[in-house]
N, C-alpha and C positions, 0 to 999 in steps of 0.2 A: 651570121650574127657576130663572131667573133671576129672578124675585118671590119664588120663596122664600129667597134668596141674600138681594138687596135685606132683605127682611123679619130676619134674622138679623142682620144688620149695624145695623138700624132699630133693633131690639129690643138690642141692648147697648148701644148709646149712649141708646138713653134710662133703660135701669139702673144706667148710668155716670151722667145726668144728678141722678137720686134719688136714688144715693150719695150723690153730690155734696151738693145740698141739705141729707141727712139726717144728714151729718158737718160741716154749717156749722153746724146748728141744736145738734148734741149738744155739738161742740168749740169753741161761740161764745167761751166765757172761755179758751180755749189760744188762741185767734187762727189757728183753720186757712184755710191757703191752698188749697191746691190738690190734689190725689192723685196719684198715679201706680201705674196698674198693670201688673204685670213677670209673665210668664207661664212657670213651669218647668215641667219635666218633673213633676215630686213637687208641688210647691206654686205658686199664685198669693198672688206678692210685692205687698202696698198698702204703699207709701212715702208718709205721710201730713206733708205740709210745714206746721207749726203755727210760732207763736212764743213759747209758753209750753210747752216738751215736758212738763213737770210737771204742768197740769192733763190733758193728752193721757193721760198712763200712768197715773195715779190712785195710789191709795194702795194698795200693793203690786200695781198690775196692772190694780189690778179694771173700769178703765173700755176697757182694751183687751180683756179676754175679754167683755166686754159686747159689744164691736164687731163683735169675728169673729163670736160667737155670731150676730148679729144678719145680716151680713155675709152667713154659710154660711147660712141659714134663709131672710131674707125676697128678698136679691137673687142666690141661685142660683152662690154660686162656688163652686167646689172647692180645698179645704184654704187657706183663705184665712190670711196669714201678716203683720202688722202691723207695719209698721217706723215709728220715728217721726223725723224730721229738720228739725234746727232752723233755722228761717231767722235769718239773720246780724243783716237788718239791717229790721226789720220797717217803719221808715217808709220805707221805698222801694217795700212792697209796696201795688198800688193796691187790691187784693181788704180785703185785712189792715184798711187805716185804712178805707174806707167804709162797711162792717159795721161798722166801731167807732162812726162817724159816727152810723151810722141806730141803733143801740143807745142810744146818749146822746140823741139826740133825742127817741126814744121813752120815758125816762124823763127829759124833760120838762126838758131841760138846753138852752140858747138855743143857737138852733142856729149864731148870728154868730159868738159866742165860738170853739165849736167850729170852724170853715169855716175862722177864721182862726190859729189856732192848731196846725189840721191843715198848712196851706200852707207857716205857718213851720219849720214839725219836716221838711218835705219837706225844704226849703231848705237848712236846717242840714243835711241826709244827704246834702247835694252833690246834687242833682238838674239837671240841665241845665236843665228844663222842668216846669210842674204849671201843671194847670187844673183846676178843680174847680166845676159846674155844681150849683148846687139849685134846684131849681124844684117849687112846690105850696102848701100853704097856711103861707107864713110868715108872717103877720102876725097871725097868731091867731084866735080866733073871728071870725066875723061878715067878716070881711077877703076881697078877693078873693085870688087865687094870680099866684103871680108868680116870675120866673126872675131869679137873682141868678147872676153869671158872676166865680170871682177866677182871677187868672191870671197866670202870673211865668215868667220865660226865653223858651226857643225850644219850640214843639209845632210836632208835626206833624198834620196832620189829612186826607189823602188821599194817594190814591196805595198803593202797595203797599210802602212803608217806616213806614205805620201799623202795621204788625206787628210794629215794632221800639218801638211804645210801649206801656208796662203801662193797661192800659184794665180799667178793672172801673164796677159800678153794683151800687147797690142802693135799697131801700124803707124808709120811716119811717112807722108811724103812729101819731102821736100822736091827744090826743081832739079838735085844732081839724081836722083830715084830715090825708093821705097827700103826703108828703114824698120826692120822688126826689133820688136823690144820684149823678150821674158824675162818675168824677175818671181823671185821664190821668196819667198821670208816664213822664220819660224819665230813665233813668238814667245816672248817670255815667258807664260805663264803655262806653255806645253810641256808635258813630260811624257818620253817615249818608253815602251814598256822594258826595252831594252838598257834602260840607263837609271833602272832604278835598284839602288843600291839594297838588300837587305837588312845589310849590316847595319847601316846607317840606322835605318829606320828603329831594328830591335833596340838600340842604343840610344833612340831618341825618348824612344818607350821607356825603357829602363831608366834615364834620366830623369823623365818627366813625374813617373813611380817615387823615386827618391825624394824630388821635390816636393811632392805630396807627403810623404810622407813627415818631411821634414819642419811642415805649414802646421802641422796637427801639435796642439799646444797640450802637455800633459795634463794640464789643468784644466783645462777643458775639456777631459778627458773624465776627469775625479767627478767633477761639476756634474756633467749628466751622468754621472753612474748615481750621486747624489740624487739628482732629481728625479731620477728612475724609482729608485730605492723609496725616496720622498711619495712615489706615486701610486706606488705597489705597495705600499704600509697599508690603503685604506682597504685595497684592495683587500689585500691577507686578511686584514681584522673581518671582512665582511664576510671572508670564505670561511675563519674560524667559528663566528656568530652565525653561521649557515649552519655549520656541521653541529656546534653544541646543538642547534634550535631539534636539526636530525634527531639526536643521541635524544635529545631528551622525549619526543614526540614515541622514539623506538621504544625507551622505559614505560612510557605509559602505555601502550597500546600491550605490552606484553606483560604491566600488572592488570590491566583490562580483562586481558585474554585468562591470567591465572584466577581472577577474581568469578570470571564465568565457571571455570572448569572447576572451579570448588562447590560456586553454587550447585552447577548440573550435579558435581557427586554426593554433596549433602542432599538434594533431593532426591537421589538415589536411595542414597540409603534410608530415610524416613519411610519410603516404598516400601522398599522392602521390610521393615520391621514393621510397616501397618498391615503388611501381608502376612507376617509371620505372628502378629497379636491374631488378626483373623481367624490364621489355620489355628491357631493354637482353641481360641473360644468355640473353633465350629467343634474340637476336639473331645472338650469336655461336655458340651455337650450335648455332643454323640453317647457320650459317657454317662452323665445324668441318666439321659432317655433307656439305655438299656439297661440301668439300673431299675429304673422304676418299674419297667414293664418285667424283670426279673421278681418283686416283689409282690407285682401284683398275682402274678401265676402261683 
């Protein structure tokens, strides 16, 4: 199970590799870079990154239905869907100039001229770094081979921040032999972690702080504490009109309360002195009665 896993995963990157190939070769005068493929539900999106989109789309189309066609039949996608996307700044791309390199070579154009005129146009597109290696048969007929190295700014060349430099290579051949071309470019807008200053940075912060601080107008400063104060007046009034409403709701409920506790004790005590007229009457009489029955004896 897992060889055939392996094997599936094997097998589309190397039909991803002869895409590849087969859209440098078709798309050489658009200047293609590189592909991208985006996988929906309904359709597999190809986002094809050239730098002439003009000869990419052809004249009304015809070189993109060439593509799908070609696309859905020989390398096996389903509903394959051609997007075309311009690259901005084509000499920064390293794929882009060394295929252009090995093209001009191979129609027999000096390859010095070219080597140097590629490194300039790097330069001029702000490049931080370019190296650019040919090695093979320059000298022409009958000549041995040999490795010519130009080279300008900062490269990187190991480590695992070579993934942050544009590396491509390609092949030449003319009729004296075979001409290899590497070329490396770091672009402007990279920064390696090794080249970032601290200092700089805390100071740019710090500056920026200042300036902030310095944009903040005292007066506008007064102004909202004003209109704070403005906002919070109705408030306060409505807190203090709460609390009277409290205070006075407290007063009553506790003359309320004293007004009960009077009533309960005044009717206490009428109790008890209609108790105390009572005993007193049952007293006398008691009194009467044994008088009279003392009289009668």
């Amino acid at each position: 199970m897992i060889f055939m896993i392996e094997r599936t995963f094997i097998q589309k990157n190397f039909n991803r590799m002869e895409l590849e190939d087969y859209l440098t070769k078709k798309l050489d005068r658009a200047g293609f870079s590189h592909l991208e493929i985006i996988k929906t539900p309904l359709v597999t999106r190809i986002v094809l990154h050239v730098a002439k989109p003009g000869f990419a789309i052809g004249k009304g189309g015809s070189t993109i239905k060439t593509l799908t066609e070609v696309i859905a039949q020989k390398y096996k996608i389903d509903n394959p869907q051609i997007e075309i996307q311009e690259i901005k700044q084509p000499n920064l791309n390293a794929k882009i100039l060394a295929e252009r390199m090995a093209s001009m070579i191979q129609r027999e154009f000096s390859w010095r001229s070219i080597a140097y005129k590629l490194v300039k146009d790097v330069v001029d597109a702000g490049a931080q770094g370019v190296e650019l290696v040919v090695k093979g048969k320059l000298s022409g007929k009958g000549g041995r081979k040999k490795k010519v190295r130009i080279a300008y700014g900062y490269m990187k060349k190991l480590g695992d921040q070579t993934k942050m430099v544009d590396y491509a290579k390609a092949a030449s051949y003319p009729k004296a032999g075979a001409i290899g071309i590497r070329l490396r470019i770091i672009h402007p807008d990279v920064i390696f972690p090794d080249k970032v200053d601290i200092k700089k940075i805390i100071a740019a912060k710090k500056g920026a702080a200042i300036e902030a601080k310095e944009q903040i107008n005292p007066k506008d400063i007064t102004i909202e504490i004003t209109d704070l104060k403005e906002k919070e007046a109705p408030a306060a009034e409505e807190k203090t009109e709460a609390k009277k409403e409290v205070k006075m709701e407290a007063k009553k409920e506790v003359k309320m309360e004293a007004k009960a506790e009077v009533k309960t004790e005044a009717k206490k005590e009428v109790k008890t002195e209609k108790k105390t007229e009572a005993k007193a009457e049952k007293k006398t009489e008691s009194k009467t009665e044994t008088k009279t029955e003392a009289k009668k004896e």
